[in-house]
PDB file with one MODEL, atoms N, CA, C and O in Angstrom:
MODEL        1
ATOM      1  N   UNK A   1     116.759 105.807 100.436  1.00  0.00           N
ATOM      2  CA  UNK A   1     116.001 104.574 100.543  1.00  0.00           C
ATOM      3  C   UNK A   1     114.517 104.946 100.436  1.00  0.00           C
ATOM      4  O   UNK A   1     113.979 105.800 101.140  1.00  0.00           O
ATOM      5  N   UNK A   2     113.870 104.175  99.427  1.00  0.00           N
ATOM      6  CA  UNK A   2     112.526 104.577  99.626  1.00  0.00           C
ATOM      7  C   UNK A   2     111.653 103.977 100.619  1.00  0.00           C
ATOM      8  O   UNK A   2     112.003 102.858 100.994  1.00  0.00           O
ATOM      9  N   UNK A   3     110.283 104.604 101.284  1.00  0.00           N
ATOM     10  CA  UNK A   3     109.169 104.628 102.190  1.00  0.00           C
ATOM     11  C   UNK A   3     109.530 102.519 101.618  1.00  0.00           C
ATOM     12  O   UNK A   3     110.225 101.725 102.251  1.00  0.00           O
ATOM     13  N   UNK A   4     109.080 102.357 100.847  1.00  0.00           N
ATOM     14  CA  UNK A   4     108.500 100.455 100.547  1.00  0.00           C
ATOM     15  C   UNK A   4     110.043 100.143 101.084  1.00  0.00           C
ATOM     16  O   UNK A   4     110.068  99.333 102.011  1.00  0.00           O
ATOM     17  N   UNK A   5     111.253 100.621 100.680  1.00  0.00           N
ATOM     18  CA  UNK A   5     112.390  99.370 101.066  1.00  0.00           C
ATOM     19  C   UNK A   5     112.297  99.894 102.299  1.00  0.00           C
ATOM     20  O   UNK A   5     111.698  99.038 102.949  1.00  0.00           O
ATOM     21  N   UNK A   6     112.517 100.711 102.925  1.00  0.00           N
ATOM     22  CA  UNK A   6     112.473 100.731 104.638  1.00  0.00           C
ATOM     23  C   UNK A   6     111.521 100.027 104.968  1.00  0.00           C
ATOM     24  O   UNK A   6     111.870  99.274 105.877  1.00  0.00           O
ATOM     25  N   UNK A   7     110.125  99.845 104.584  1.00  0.00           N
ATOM     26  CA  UNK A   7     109.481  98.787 105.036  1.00  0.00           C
ATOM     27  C   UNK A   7     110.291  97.761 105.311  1.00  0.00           C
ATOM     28  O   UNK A   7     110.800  97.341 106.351  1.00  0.00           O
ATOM     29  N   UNK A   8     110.321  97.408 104.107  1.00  0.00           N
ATOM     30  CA  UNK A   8     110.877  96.018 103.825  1.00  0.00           C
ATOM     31  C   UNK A   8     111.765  95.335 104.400  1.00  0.00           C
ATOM     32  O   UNK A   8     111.992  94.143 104.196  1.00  0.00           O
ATOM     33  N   UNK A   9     112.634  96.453 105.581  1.00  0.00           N
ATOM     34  CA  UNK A   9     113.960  96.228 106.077  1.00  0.00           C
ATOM     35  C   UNK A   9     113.774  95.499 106.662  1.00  0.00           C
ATOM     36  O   UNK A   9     112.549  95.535 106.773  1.00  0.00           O
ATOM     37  N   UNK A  10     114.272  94.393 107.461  1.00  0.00           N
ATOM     38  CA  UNK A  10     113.955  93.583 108.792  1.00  0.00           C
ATOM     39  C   UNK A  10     112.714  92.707 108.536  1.00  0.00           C
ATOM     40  O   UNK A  10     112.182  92.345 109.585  1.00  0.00           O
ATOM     41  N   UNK A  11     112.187  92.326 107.542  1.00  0.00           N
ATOM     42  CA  UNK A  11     111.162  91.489 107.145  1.00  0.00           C
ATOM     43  C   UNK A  11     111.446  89.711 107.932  1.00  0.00           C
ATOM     44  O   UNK A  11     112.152  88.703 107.953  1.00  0.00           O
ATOM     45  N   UNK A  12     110.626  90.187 108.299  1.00  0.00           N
ATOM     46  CA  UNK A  12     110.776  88.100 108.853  1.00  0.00           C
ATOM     47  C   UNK A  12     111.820  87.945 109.978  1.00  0.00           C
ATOM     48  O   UNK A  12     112.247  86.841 110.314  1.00  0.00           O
ATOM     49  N   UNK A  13     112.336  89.489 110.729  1.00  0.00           N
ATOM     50  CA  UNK A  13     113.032  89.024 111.507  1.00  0.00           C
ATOM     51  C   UNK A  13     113.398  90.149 112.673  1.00  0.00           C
ATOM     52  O   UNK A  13     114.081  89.990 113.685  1.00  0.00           O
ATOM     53  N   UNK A  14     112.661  91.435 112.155  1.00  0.00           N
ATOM     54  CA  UNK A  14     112.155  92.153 113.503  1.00  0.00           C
ATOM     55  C   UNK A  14     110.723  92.403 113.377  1.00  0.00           C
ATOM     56  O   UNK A  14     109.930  92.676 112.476  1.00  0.00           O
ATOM     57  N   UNK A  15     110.707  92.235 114.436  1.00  0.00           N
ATOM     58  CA  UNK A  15     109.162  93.378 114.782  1.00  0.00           C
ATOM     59  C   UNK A  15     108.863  94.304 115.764  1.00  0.00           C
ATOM     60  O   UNK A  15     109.679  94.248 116.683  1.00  0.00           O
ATOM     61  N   UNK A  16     107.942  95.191 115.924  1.00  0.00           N
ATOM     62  CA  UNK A  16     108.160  95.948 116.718  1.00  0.00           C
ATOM     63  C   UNK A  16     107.190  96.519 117.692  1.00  0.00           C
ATOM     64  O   UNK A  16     106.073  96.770 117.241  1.00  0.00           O
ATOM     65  N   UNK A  17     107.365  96.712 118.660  1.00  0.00           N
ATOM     66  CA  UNK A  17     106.381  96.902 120.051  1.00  0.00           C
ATOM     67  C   UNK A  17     105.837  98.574 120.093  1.00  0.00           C
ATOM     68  O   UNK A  17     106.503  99.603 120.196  1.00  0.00           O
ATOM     69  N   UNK A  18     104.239  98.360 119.960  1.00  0.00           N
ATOM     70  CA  UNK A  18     103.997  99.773 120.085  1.00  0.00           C
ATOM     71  C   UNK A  18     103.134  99.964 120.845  1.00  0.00           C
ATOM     72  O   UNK A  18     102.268  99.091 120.781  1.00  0.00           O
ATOM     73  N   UNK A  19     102.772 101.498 122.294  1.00  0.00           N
ATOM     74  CA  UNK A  19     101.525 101.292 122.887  1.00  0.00           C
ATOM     75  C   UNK A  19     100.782 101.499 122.011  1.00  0.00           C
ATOM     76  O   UNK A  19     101.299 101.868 120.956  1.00  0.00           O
ATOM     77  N   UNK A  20      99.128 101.343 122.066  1.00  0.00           N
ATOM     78  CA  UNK A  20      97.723 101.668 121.475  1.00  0.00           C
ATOM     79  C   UNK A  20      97.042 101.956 122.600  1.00  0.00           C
ATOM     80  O   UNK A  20      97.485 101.598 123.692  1.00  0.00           O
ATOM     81  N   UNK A  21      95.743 102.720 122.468  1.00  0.00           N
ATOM     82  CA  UNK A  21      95.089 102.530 123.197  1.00  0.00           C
ATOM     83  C   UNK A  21      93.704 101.850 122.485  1.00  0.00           C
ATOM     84  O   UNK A  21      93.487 102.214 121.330  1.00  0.00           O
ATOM     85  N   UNK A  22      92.995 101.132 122.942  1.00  0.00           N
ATOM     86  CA  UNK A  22      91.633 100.207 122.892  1.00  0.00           C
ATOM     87  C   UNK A  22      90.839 100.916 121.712  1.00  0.00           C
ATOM     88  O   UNK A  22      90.299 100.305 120.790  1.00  0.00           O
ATOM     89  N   UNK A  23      90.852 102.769 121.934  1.00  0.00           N
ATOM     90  CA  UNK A  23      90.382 103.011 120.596  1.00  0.00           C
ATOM     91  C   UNK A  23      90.437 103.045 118.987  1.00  0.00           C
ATOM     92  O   UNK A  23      89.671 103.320 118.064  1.00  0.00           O
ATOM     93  N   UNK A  24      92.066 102.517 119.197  1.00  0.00           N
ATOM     94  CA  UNK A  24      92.612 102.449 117.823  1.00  0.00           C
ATOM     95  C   UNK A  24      92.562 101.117 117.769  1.00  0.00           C
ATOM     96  O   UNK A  24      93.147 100.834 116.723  1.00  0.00           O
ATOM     97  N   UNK A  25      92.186 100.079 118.313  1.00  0.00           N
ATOM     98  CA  UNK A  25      92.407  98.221 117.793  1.00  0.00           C
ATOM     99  C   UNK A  25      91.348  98.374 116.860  1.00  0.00           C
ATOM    100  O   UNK A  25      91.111  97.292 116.323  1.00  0.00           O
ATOM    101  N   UNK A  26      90.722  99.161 116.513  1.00  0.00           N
ATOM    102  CA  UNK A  26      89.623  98.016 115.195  1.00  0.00           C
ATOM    103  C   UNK A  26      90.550  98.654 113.986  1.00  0.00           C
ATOM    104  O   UNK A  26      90.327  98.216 112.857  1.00  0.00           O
ATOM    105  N   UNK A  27      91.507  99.592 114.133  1.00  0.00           N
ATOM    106  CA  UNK A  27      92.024 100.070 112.896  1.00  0.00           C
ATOM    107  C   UNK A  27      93.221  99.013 112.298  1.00  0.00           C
ATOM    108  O   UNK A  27      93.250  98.513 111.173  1.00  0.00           O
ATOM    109  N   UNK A  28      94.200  98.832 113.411  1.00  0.00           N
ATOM    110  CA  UNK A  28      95.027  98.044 113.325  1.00  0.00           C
ATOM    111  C   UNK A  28      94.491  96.668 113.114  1.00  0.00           C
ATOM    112  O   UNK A  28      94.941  96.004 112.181  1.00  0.00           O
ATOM    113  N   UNK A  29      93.490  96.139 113.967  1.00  0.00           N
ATOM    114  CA  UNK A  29      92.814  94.895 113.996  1.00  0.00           C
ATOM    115  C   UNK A  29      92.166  94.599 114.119  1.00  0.00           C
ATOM    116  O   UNK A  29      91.772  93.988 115.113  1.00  0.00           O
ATOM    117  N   UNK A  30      91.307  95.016 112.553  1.00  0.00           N
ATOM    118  CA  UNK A  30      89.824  94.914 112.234  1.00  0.00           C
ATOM    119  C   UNK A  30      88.870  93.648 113.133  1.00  0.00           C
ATOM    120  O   UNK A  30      87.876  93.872 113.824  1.00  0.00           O
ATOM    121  N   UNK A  31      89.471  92.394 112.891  1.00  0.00           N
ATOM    122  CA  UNK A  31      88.965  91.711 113.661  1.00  0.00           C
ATOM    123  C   UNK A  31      88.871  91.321 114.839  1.00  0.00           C
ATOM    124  O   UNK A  31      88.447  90.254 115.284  1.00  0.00           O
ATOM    125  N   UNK A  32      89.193  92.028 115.242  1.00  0.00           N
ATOM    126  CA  UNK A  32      89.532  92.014 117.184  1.00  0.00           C
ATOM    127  C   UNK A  32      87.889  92.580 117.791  1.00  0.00           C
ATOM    128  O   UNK A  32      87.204  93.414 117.199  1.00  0.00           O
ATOM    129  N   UNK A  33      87.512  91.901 119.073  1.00  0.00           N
ATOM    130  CA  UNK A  33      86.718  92.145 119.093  1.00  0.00           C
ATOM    131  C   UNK A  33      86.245  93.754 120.180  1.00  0.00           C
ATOM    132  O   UNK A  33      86.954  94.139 121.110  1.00  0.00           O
ATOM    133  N   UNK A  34      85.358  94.224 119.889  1.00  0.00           N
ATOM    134  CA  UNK A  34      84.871  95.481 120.825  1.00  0.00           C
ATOM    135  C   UNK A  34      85.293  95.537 121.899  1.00  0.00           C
ATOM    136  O   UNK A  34      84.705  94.713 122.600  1.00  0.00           O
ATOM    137  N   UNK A  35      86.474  96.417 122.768  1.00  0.00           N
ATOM    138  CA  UNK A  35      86.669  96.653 124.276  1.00  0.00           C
ATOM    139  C   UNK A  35      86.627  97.736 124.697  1.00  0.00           C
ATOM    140  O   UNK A  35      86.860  98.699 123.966  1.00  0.00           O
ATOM    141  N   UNK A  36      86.339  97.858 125.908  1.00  0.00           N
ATOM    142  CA  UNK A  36      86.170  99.185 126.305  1.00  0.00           C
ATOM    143  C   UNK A  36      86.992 100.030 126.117  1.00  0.00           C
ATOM    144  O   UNK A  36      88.144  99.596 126.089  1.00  0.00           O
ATOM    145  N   UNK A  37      86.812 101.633 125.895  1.00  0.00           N
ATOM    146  CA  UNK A  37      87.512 102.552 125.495  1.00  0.00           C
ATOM    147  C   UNK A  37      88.378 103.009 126.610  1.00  0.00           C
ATOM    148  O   UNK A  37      87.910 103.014 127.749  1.00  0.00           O
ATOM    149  N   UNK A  38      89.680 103.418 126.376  1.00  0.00           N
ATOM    150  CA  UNK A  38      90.572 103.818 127.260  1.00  0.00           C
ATOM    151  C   UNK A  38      91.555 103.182 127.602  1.00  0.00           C
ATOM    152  O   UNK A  38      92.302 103.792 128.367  1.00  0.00           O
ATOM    153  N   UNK A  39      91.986 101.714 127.202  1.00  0.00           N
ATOM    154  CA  UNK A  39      92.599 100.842 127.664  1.00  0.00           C
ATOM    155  C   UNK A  39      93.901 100.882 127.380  1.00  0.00           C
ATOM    156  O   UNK A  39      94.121 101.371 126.272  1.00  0.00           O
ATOM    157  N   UNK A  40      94.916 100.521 128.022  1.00  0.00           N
ATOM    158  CA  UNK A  40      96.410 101.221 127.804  1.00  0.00           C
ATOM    159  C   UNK A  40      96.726  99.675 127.122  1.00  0.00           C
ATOM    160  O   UNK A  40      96.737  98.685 127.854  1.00  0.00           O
ATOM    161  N   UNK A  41      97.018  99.556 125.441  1.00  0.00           N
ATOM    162  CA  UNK A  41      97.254  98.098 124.916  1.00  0.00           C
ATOM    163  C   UNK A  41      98.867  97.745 124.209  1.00  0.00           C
ATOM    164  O   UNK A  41      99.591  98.731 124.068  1.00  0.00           O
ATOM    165  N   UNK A  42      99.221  96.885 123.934  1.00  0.00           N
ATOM    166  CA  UNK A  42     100.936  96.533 123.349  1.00  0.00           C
ATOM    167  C   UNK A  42     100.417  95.951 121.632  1.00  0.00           C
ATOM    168  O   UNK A  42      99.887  94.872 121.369  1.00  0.00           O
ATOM    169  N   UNK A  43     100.879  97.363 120.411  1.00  0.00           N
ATOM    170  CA  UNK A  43     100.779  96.131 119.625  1.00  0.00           C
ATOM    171  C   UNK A  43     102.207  95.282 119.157  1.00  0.00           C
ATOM    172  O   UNK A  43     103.338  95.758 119.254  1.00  0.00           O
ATOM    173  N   UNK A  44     101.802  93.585 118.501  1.00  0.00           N
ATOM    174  CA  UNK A  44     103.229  93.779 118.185  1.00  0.00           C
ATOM    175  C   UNK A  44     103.241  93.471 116.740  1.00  0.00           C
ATOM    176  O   UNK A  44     102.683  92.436 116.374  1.00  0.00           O
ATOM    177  N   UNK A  45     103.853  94.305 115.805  1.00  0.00           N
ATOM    178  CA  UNK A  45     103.494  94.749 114.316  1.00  0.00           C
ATOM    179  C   UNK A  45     105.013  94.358 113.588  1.00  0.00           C
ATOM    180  O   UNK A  45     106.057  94.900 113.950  1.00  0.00           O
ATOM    181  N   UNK A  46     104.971  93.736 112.936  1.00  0.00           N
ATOM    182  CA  UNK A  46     106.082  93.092 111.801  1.00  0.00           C
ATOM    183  C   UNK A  46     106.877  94.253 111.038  1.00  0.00           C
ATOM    184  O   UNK A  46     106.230  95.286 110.869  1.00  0.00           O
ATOM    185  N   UNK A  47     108.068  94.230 110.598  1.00  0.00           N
ATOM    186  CA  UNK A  47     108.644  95.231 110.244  1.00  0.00           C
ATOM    187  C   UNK A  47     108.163  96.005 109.223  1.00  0.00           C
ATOM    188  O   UNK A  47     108.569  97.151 109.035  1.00  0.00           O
ATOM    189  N   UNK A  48     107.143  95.354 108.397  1.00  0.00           N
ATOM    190  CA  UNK A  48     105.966  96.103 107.525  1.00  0.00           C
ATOM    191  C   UNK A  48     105.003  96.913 107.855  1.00  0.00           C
ATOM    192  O   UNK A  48     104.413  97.657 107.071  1.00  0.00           O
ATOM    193  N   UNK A  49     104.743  96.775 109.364  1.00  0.00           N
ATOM    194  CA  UNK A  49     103.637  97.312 109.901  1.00  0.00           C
ATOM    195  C   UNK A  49     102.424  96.321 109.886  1.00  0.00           C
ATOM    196  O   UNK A  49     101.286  96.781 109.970  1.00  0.00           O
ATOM    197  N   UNK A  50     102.640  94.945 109.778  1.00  0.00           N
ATOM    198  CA  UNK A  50     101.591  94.300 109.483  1.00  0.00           C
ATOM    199  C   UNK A  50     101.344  93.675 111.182  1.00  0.00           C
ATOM    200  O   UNK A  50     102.242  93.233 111.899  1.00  0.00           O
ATOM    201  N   UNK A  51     100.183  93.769 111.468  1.00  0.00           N
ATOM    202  CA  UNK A  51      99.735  93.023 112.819  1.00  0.00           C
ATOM    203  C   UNK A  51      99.816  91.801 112.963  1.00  0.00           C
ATOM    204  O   UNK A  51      99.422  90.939 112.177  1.00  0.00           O
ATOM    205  N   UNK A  52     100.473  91.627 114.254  1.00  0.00           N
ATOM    206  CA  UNK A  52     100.954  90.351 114.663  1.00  0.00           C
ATOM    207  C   UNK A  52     100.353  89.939 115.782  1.00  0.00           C
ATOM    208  O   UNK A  52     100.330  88.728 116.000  1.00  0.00           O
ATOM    209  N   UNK A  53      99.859  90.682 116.544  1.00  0.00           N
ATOM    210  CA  UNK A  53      99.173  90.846 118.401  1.00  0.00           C
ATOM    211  C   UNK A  53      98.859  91.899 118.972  1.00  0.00           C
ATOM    212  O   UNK A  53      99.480  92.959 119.046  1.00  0.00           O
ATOM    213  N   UNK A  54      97.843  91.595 119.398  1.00  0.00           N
ATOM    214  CA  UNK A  54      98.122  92.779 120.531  1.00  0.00           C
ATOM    215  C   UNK A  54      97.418  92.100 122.093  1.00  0.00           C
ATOM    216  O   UNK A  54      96.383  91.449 122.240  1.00  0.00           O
ATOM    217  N   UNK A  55      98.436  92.553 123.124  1.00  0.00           N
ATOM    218  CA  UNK A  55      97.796  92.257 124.380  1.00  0.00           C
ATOM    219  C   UNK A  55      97.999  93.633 124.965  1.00  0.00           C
ATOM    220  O   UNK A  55      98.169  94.690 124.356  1.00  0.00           O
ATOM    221  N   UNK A  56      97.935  93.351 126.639  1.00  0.00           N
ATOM    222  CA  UNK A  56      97.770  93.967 127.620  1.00  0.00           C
ATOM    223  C   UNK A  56      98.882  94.643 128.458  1.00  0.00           C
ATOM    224  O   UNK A  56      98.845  95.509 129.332  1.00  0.00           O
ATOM    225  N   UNK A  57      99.844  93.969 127.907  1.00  0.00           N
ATOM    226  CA  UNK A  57     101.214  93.636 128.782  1.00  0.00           C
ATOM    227  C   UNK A  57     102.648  94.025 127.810  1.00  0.00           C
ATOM    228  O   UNK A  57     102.648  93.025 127.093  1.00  0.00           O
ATOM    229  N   UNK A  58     103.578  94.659 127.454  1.00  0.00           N
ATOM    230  CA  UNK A  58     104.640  95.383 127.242  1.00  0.00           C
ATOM    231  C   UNK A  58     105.509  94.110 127.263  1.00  0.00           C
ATOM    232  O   UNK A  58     106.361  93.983 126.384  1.00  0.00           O
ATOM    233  N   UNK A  59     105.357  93.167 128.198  1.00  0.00           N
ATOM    234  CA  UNK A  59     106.642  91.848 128.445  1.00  0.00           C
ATOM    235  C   UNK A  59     106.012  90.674 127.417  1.00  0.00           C
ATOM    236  O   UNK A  59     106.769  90.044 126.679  1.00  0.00           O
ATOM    237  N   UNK A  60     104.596  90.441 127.434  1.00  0.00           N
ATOM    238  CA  UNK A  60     104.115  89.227 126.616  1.00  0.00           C
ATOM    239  C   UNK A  60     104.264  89.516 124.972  1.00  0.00           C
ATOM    240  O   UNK A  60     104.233  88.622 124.126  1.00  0.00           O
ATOM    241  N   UNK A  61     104.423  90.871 124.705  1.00  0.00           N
ATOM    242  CA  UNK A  61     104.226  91.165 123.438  1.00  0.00           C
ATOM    243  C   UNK A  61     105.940  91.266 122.917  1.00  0.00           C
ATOM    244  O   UNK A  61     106.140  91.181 121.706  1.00  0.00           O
ATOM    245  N   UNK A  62     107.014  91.428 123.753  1.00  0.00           N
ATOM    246  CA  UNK A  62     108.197  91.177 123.568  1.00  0.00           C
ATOM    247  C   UNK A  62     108.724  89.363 123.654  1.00  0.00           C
ATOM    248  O   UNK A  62     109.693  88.876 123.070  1.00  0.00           O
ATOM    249  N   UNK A  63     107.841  88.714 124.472  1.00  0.00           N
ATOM    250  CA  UNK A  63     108.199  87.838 124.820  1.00  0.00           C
ATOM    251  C   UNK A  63     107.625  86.652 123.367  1.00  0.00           C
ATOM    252  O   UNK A  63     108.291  85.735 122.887  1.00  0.00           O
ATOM    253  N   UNK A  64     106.720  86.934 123.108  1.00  0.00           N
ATOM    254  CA  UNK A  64     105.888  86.648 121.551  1.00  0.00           C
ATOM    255  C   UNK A  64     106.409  86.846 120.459  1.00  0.00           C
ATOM    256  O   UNK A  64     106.139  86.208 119.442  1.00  0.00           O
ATOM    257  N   UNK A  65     107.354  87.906 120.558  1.00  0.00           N
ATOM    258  CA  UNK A  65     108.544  88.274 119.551  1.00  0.00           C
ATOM    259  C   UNK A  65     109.481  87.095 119.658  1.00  0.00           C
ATOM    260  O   UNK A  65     109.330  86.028 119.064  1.00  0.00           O
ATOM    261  N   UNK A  66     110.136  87.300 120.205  1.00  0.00           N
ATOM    262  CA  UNK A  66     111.149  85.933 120.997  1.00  0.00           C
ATOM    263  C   UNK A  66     110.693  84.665 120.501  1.00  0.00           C
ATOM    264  O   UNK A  66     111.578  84.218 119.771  1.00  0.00           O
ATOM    265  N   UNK A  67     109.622  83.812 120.571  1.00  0.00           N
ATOM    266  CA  UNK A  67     108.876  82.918 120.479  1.00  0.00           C
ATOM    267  C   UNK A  67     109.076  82.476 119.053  1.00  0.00           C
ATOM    268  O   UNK A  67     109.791  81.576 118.612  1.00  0.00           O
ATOM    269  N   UNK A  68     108.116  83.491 118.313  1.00  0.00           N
ATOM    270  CA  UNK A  68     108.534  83.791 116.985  1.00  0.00           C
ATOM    271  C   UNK A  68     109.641  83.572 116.143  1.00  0.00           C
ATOM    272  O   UNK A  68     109.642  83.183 114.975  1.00  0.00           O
ATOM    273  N   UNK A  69     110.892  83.967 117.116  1.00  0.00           N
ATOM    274  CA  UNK A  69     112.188  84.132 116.084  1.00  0.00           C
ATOM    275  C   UNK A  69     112.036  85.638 115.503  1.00  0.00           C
ATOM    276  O   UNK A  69     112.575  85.749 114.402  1.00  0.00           O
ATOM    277  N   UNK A  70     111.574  86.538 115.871  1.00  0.00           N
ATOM    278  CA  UNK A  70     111.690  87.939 116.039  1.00  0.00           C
ATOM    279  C   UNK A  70     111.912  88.877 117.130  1.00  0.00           C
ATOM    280  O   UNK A  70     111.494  88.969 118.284  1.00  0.00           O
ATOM    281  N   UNK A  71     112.898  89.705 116.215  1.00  0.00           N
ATOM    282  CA  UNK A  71     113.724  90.873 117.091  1.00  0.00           C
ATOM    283  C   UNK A  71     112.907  91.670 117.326  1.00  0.00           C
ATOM    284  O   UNK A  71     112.200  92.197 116.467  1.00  0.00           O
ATOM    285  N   UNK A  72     112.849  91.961 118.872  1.00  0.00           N
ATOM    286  CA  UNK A  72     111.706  93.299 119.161  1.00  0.00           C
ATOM    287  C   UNK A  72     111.968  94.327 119.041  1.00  0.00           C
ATOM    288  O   UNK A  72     112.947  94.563 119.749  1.00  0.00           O
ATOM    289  N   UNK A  73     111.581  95.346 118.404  1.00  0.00           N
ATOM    290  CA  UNK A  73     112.215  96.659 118.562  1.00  0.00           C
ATOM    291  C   UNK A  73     110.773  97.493 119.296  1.00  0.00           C
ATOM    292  O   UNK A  73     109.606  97.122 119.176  1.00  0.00           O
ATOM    293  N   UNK A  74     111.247  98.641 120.029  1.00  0.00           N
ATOM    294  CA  UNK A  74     110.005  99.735 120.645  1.00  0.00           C
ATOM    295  C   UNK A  74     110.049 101.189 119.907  1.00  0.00           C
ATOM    296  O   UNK A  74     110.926 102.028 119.705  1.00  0.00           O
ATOM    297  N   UNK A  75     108.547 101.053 119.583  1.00  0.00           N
ATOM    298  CA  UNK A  75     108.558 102.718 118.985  1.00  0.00           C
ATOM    299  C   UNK A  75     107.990 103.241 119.945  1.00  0.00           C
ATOM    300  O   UNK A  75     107.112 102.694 120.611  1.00  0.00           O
ATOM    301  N   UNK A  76     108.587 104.755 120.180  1.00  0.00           N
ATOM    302  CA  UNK A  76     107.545 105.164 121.088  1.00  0.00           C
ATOM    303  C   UNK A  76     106.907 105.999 120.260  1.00  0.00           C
ATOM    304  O   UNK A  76     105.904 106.600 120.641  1.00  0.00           O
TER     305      UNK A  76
ENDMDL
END
C-alpha cells in the first residue's frame, strides 16, 4: 500500500488523537494563536493528518471526534 493510500484510509470517518506540546501548534496550526511554551496539548487530526483541533484535554478532543461522526483513534 502506498504512503498517499494509507493516508487515505479512514477518510471522513476516523481521526486521530495525538499529544503536542504548545511548541509545535504553529506547525500543525499555523493559525492558532501564540501560547506559552511547555504546555501538555491534544491534537485531533483527520486520517490525512489534516488538523481538526486542538485543546487541552485528551476527553474533549475524543469527545469532538464523536460529535463529528468520527472514529477516534490514539497515536502515541
Amino acid at each position: 500500500m502506498s504512503a498517499q493510500a494509507l493516508a487515505n484510509l479512514g477518510e471522513g470517518q476516523i481521526a486521530y488523537v495525538r499529544a503536542i506540546r504548545s511548541d509545535d501548534l504553529s506547525r500543525l496550526f499555523p493559525q492558532a494563536p501564540a501560547l506559552q511554551p511547555g504546555l501538555d496539548l491534544f491534537a485531533l487530526l483527520g486520517a490525512d493528518g489534516t488538523p481538526i483541533l486542538v485543546t487541552d484535554s485528551r476527553n474533549a478532543a475524543i469527545a469532538n471526534a464523536w460529535e463529528n461522526d468520527l472514529t477516534p483513534v490514539s497515536v502515541h
